[in-house]
PQR file with spaces between the fields and no chain letter, atoms N, CA, C, O and H, PARSE charges and radii, in Angstrom:
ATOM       1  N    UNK     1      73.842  217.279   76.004 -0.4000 1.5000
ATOM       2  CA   UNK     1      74.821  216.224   75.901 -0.0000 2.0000
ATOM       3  C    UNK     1      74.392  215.000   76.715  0.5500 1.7000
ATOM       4  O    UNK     1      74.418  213.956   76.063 -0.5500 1.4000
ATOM       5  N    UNK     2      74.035  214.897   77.887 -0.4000 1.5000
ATOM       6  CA   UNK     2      73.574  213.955   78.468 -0.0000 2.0000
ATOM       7  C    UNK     2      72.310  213.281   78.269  0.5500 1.7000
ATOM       8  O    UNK     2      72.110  212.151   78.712 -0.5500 1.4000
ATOM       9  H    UNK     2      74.014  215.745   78.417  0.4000 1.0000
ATOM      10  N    UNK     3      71.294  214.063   77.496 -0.4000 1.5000
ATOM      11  CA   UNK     3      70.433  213.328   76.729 -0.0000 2.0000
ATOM      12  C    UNK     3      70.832  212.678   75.542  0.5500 1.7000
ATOM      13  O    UNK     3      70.375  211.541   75.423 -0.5500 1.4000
ATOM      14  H    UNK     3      71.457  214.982   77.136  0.4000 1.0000
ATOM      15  N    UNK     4      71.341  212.960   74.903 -0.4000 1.5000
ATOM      16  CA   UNK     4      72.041  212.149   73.760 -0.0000 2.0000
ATOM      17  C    UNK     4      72.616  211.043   74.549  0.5500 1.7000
ATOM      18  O    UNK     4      72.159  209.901   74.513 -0.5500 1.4000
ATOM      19  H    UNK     4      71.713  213.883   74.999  0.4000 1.0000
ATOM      20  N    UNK     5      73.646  211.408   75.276 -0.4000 1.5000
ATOM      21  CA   UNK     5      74.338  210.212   75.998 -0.0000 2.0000
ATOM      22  C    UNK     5      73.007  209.224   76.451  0.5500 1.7000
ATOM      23  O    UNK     5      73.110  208.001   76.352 -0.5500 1.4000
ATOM      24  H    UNK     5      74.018  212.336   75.305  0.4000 1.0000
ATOM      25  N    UNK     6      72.055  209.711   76.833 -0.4000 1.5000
ATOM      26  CA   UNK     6      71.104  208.667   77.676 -0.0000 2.0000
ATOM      27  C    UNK     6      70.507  208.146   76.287  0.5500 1.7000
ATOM      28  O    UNK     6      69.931  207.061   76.365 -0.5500 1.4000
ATOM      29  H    UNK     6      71.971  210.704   76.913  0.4000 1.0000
ATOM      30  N    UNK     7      70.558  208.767   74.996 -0.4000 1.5000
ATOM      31  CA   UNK     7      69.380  208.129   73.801 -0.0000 2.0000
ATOM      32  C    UNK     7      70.773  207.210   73.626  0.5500 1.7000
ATOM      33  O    UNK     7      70.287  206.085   73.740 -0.5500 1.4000
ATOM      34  H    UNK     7      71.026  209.648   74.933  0.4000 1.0000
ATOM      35  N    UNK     8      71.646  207.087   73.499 -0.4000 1.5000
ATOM      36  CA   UNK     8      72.529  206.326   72.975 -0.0000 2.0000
ATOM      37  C    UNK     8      73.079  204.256   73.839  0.5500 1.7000
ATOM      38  O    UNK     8      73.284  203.057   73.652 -0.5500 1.4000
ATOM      39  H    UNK     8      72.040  208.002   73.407  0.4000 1.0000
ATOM      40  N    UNK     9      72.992  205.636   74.937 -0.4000 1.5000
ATOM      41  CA   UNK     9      72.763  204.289   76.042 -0.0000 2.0000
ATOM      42  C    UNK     9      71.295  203.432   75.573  0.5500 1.7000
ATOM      43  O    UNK     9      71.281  202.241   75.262 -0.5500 1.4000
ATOM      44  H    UNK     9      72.826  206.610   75.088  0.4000 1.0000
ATOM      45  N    UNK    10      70.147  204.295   75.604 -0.4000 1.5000
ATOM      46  CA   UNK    10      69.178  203.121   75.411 -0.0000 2.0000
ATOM      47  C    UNK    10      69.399  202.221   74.090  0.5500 1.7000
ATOM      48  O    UNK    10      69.417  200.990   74.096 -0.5500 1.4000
ATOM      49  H    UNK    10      70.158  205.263   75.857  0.4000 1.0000
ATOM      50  N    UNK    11      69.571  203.078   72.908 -0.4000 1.5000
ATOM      51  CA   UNK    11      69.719  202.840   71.655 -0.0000 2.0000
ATOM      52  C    UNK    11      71.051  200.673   71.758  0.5500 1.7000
ATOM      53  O    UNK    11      71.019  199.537   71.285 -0.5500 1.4000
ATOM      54  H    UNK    11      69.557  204.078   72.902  0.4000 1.0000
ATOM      55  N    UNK    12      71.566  201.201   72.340 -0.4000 1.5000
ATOM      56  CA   UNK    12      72.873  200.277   72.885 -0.0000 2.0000
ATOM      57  C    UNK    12      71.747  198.563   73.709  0.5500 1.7000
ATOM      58  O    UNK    12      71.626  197.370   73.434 -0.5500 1.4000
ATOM      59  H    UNK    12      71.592  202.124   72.724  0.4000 1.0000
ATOM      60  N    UNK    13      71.252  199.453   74.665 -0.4000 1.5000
ATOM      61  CA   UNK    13      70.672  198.434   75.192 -0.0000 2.0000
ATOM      62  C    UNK    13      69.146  197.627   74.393  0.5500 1.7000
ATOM      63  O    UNK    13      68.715  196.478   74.481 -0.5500 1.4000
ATOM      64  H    UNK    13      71.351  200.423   74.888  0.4000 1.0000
ATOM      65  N    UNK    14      68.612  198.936   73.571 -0.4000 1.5000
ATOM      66  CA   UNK    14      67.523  197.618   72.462 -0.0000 2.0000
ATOM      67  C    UNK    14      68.728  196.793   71.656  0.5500 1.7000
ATOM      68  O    UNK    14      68.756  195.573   71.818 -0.5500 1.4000
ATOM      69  H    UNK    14      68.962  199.870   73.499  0.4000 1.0000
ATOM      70  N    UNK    15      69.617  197.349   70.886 -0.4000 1.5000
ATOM      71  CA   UNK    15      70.118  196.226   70.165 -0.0000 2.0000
ATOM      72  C    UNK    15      70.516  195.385   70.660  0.5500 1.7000
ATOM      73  O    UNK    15      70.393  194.337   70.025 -0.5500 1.4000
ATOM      74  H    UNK    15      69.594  198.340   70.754  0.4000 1.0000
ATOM      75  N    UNK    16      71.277  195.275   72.158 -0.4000 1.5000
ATOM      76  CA   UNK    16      71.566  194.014   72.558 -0.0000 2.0000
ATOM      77  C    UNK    16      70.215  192.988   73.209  0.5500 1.7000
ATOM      78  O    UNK    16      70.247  191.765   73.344 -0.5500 1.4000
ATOM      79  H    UNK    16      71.377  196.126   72.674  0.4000 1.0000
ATOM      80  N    UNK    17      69.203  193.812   73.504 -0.4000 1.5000
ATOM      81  CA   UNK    17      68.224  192.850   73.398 -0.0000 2.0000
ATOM      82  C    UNK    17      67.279  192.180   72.191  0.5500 1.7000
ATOM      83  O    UNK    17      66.415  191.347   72.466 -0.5500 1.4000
ATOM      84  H    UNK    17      69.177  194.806   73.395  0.4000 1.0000
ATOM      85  N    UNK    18      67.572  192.699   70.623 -0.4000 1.5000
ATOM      86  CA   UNK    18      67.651  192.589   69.912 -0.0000 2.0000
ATOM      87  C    UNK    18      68.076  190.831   69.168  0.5500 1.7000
ATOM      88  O    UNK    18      67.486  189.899   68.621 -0.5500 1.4000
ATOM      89  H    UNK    18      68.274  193.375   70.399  0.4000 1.0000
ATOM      90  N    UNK    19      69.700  191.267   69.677 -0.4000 1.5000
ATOM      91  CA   UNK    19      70.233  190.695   69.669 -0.0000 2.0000
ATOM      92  C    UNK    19      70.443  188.811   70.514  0.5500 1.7000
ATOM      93  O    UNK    19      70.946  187.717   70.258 -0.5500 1.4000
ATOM      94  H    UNK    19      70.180  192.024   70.121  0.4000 1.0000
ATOM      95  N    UNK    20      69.819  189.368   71.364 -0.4000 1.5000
ATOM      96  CA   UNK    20      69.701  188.080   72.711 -0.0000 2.0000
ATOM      97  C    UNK    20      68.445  187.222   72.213  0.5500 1.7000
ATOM      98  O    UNK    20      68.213  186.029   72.404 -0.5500 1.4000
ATOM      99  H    UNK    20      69.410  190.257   71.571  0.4000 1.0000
ATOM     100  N    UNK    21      67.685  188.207   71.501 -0.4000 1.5000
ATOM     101  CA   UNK    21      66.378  187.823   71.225 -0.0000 2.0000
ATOM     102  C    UNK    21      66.377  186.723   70.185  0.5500 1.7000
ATOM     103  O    UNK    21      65.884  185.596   70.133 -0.5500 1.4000
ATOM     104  H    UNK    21      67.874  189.177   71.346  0.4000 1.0000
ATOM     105  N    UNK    22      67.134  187.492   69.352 -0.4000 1.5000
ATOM     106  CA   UNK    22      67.532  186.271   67.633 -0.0000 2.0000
ATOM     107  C    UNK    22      68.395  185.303   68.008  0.5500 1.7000
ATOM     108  O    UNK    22      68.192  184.295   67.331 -0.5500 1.4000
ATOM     109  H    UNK    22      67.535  188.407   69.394  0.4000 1.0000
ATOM     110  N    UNK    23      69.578  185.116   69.066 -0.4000 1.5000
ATOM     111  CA   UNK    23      70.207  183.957   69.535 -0.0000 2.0000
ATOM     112  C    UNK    23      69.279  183.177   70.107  0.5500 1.7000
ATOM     113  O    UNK    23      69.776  182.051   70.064 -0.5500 1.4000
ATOM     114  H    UNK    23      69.743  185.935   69.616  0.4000 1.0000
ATOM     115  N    UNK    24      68.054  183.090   70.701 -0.4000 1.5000
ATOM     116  CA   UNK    24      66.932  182.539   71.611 -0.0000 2.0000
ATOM     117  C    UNK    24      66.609  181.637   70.206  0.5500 1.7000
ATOM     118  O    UNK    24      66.729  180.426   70.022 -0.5500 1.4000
ATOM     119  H    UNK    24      67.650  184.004   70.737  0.4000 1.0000
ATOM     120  N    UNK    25      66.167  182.672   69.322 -0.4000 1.5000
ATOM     121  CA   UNK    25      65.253  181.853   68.268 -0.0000 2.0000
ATOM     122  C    UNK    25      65.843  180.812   67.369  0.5500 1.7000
ATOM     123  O    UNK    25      65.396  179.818   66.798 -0.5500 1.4000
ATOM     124  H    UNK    25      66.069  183.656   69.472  0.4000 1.0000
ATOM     125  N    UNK    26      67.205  181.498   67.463 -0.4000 1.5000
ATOM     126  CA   UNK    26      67.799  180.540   66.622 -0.0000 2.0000
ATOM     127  C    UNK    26      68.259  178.773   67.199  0.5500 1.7000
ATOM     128  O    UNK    26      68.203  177.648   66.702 -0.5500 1.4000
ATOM     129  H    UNK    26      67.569  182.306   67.927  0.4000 1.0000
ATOM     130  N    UNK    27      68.622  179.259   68.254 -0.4000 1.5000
ATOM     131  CA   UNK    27      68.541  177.956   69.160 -0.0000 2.0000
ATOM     132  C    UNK    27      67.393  177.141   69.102  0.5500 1.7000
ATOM     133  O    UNK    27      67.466  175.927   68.911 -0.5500 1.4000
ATOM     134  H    UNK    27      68.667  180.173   68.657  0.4000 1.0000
ATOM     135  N    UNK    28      66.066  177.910   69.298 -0.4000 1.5000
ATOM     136  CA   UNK    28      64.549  177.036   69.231 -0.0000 2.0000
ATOM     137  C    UNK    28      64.824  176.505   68.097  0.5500 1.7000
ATOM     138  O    UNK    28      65.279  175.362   68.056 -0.5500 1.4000
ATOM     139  H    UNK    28      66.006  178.896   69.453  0.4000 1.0000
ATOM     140  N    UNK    29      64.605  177.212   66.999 -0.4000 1.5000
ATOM     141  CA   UNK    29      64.246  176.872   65.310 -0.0000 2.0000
ATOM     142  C    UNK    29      65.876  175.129   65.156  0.5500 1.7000
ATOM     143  O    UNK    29      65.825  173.991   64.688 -0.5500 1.4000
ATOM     144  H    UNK    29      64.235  178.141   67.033  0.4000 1.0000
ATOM     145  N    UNK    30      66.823  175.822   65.745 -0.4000 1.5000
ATOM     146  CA   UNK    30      67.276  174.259   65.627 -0.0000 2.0000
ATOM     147  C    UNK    30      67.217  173.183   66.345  0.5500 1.7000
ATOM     148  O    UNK    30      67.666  172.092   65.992 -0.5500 1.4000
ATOM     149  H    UNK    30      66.865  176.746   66.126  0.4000 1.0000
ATOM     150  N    UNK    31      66.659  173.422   67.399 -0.4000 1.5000
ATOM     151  CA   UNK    31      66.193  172.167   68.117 -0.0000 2.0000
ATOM     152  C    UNK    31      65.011  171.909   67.968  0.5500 1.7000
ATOM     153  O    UNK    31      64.545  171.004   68.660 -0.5500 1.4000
ATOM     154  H    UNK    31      66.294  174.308   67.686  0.4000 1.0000
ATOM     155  N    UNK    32      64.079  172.668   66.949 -0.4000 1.5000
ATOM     156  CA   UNK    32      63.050  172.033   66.049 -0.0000 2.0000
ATOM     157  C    UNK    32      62.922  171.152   65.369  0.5500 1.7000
ATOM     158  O    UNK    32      62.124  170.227   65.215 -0.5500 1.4000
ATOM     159  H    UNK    32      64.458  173.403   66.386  0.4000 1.0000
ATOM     160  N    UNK    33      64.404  171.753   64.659 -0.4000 1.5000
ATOM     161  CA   UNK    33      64.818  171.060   63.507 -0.0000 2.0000
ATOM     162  C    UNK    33      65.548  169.633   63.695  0.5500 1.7000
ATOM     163  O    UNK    33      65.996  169.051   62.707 -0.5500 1.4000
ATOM     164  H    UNK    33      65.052  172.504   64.785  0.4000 1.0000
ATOM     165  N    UNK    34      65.625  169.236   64.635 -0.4000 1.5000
ATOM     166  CA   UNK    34      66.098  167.541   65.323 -0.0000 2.0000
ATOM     167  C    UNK    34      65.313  166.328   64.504  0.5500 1.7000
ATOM     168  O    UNK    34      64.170  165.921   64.714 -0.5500 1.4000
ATOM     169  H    UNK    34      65.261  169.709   65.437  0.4000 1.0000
ATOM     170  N    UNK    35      65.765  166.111   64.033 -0.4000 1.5000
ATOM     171  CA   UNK    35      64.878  164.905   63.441 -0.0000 2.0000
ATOM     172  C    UNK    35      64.274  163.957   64.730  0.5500 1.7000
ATOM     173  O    UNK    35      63.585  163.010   64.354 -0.5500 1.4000
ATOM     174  H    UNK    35      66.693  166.442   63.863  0.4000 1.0000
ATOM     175  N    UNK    36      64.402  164.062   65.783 -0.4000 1.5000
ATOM     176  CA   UNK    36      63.358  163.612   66.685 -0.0000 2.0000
ATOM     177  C    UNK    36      62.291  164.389   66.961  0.5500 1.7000
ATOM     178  O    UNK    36      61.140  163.957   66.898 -0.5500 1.4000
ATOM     179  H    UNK    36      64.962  164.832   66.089  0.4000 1.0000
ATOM     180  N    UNK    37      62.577  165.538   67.273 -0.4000 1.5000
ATOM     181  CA   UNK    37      61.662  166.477   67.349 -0.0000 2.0000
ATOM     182  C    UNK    37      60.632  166.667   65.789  0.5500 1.7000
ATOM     183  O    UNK    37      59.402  166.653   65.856 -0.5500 1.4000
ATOM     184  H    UNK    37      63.512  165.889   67.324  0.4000 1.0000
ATOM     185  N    UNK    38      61.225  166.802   64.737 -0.4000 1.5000
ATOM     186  CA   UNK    38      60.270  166.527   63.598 -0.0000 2.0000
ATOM     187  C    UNK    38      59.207  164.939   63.393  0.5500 1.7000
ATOM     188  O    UNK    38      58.231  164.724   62.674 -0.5500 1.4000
ATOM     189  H    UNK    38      62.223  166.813   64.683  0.4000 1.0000
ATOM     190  N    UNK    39      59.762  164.281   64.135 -0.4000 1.5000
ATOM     191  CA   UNK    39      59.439  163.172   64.338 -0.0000 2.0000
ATOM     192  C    UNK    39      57.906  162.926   64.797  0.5500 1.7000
ATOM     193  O    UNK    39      56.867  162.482   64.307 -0.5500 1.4000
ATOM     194  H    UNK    39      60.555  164.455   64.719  0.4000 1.0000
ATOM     195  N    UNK    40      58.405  163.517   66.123 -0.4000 1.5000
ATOM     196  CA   UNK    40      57.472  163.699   67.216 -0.0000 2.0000
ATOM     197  C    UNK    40      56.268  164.639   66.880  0.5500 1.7000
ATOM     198  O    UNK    40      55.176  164.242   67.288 -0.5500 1.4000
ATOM     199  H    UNK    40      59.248  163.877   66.521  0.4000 1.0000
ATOM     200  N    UNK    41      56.294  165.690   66.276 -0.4000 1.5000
ATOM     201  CA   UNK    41      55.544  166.463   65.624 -0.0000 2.0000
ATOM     202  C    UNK    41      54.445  165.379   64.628  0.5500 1.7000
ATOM     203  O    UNK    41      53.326  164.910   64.838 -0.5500 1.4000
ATOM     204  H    UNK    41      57.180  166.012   65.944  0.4000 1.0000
ATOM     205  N    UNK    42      55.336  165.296   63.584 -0.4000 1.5000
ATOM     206  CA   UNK    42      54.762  164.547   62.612 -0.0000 2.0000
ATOM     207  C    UNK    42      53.815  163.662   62.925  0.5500 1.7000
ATOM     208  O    UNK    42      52.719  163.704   62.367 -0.5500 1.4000
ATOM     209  H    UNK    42      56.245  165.677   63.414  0.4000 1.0000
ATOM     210  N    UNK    43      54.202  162.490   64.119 -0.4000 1.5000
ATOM     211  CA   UNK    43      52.925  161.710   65.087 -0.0000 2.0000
ATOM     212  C    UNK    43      52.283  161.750   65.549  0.5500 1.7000
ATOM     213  O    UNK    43      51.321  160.982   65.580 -0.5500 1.4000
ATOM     214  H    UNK    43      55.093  162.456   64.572  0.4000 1.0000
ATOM     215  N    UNK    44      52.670  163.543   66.719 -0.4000 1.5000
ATOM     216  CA   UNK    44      51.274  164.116   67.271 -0.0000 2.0000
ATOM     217  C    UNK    44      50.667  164.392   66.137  0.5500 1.7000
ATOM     218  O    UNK    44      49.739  163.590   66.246 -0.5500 1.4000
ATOM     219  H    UNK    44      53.451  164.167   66.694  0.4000 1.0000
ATOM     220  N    UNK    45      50.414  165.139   64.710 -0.4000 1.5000
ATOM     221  CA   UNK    45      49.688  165.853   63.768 -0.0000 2.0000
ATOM     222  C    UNK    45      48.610  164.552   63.842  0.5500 1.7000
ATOM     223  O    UNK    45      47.544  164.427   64.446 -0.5500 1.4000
ATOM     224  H    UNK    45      51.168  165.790   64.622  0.4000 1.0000
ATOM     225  N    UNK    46      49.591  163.366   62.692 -0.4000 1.5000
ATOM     226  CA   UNK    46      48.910  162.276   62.760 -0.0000 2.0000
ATOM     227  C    UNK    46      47.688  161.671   63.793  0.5500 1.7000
ATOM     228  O    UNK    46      46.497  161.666   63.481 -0.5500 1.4000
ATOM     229  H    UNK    46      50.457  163.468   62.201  0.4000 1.0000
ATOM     230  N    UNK    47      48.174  161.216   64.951 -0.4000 1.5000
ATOM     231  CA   UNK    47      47.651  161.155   65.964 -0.0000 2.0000
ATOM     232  C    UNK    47      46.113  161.950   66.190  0.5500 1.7000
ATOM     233  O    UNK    47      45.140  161.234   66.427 -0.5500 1.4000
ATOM     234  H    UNK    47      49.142  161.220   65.204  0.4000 1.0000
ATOM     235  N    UNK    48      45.988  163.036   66.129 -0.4000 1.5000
ATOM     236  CA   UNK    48      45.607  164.205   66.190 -0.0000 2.0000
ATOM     237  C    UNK    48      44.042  163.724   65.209  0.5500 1.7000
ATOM     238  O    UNK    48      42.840  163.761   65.471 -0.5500 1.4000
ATOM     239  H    UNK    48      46.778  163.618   65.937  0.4000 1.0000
ATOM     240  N    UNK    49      44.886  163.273   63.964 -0.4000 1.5000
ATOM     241  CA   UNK    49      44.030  163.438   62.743 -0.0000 2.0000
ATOM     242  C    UNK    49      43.212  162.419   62.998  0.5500 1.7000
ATOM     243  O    UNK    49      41.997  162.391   62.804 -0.5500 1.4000
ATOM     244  H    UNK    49      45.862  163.242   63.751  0.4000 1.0000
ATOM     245  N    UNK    50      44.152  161.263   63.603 -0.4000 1.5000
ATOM     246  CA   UNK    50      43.114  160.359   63.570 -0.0000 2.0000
ATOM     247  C    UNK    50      42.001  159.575   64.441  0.5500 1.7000
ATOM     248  O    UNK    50      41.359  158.529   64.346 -0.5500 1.4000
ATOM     249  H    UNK    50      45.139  161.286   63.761  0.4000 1.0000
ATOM     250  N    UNK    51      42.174  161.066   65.686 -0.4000 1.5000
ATOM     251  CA   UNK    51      41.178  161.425   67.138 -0.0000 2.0000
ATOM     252  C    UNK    51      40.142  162.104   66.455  0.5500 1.7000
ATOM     253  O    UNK    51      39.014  161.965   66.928 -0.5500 1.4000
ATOM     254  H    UNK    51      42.695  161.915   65.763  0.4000 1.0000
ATOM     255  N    UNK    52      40.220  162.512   65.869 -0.4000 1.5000
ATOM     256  CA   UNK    52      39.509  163.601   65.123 -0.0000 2.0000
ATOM     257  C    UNK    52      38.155  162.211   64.109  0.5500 1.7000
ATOM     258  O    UNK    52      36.938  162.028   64.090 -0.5500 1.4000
ATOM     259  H    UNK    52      41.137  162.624   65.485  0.4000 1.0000
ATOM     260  N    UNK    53      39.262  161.652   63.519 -0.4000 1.5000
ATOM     261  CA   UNK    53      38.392  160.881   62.275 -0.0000 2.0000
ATOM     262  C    UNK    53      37.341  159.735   63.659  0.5500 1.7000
ATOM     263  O    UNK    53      36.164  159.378   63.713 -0.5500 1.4000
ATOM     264  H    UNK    53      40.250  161.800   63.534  0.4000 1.0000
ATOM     265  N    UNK    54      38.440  159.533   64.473 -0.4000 1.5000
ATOM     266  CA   UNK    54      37.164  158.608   65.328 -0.0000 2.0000
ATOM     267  C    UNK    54      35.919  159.214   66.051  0.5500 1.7000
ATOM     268  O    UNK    54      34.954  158.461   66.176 -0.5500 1.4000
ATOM     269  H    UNK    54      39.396  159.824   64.429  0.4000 1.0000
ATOM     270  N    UNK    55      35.817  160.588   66.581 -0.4000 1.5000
ATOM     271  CA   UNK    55      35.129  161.502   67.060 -0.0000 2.0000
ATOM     272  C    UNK    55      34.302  161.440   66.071  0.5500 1.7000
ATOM     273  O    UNK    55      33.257  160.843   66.327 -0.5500 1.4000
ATOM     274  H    UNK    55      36.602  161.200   66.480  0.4000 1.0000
ATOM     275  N    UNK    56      34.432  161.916   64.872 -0.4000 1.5000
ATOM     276  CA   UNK    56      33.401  161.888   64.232 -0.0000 2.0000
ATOM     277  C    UNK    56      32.560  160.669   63.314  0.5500 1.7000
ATOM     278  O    UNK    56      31.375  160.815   63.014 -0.5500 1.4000
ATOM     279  H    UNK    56      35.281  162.401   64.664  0.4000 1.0000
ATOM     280  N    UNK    57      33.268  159.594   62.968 -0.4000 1.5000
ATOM     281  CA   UNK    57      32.685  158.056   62.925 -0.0000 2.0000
ATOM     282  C    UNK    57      31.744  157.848   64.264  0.5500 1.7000
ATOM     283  O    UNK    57      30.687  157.243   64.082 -0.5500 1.4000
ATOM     284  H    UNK    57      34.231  159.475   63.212  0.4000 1.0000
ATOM     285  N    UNK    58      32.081  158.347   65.722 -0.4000 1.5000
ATOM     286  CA   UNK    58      31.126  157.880   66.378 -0.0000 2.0000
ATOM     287  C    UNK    58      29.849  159.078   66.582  0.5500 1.7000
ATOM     288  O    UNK    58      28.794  158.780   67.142 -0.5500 1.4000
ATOM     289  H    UNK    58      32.939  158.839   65.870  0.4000 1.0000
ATOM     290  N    UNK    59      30.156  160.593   65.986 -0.4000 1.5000
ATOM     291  CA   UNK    59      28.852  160.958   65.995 -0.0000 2.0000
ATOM     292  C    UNK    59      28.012  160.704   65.528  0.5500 1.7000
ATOM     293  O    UNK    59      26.856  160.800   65.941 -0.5500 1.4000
ATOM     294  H    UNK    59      31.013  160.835   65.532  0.4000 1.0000
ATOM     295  N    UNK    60      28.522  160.189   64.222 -0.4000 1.5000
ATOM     296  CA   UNK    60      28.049  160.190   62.987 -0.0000 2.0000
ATOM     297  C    UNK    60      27.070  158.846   63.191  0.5500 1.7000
ATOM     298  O    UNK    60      25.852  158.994   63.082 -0.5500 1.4000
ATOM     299  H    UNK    60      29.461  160.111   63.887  0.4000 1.0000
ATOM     300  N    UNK    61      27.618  157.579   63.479 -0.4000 1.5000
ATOM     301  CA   UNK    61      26.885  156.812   63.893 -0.0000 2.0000
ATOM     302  C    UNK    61      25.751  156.723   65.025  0.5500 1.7000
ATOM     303  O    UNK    61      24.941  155.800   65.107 -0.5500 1.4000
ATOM     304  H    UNK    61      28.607  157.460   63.567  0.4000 1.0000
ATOM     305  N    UNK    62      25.810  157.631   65.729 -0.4000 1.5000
ATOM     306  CA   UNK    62      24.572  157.740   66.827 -0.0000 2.0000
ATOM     307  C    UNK    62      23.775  159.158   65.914  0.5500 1.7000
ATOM     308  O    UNK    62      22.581  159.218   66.205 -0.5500 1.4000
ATOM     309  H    UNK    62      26.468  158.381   65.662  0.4000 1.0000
ATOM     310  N    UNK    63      24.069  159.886   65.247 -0.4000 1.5000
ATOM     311  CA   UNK    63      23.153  160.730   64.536 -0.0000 2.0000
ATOM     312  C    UNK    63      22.249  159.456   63.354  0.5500 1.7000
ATOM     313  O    UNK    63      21.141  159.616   62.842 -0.5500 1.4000
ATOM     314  H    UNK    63      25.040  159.837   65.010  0.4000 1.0000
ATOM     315  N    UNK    64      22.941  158.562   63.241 -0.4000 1.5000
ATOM     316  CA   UNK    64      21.834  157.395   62.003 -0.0000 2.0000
ATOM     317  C    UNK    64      21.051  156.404   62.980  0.5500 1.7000
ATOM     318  O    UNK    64      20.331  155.434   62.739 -0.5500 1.4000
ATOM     319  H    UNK    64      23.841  158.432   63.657  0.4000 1.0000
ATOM     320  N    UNK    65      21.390  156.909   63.980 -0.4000 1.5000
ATOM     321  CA   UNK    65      20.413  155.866   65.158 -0.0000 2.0000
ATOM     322  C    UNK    65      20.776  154.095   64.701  0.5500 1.7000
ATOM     323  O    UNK    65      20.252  153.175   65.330 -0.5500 1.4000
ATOM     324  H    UNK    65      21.974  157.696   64.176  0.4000 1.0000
């Protein structure tokens, strides 16, 4: 009986961490979803892309001597 009682207790305590776990995410995923925050994303990507395109315009030009 008291092992059951103790599987039940644990059983109790994953779902509420379970549970704590998916309220966490759900909070992230909507303060993702902020149109500032999509914003901001969207500019770093950009940004990003176009560190990238200058990095390689200037290898590219010292590889043609």
């Amino acid at each position: 009986m008291k092992d059951l009682d103790k599987h039940l207790k644990i059983l109790r305590l994953q779902a509420d961490i379970h549970k704590q776990r998916a309220e966490i995410d759900a909070k992230y995923i909507k303060h993702s979803l902020k149109p500032t925050n999509l914003l901001a994303e969207f500019v770093a990507v950009l940004g990003q892309k176009q560190l990238y395109k200058l990095i390689f315009k200037y290898f590219f030009k010292k590889l043609k001597f």
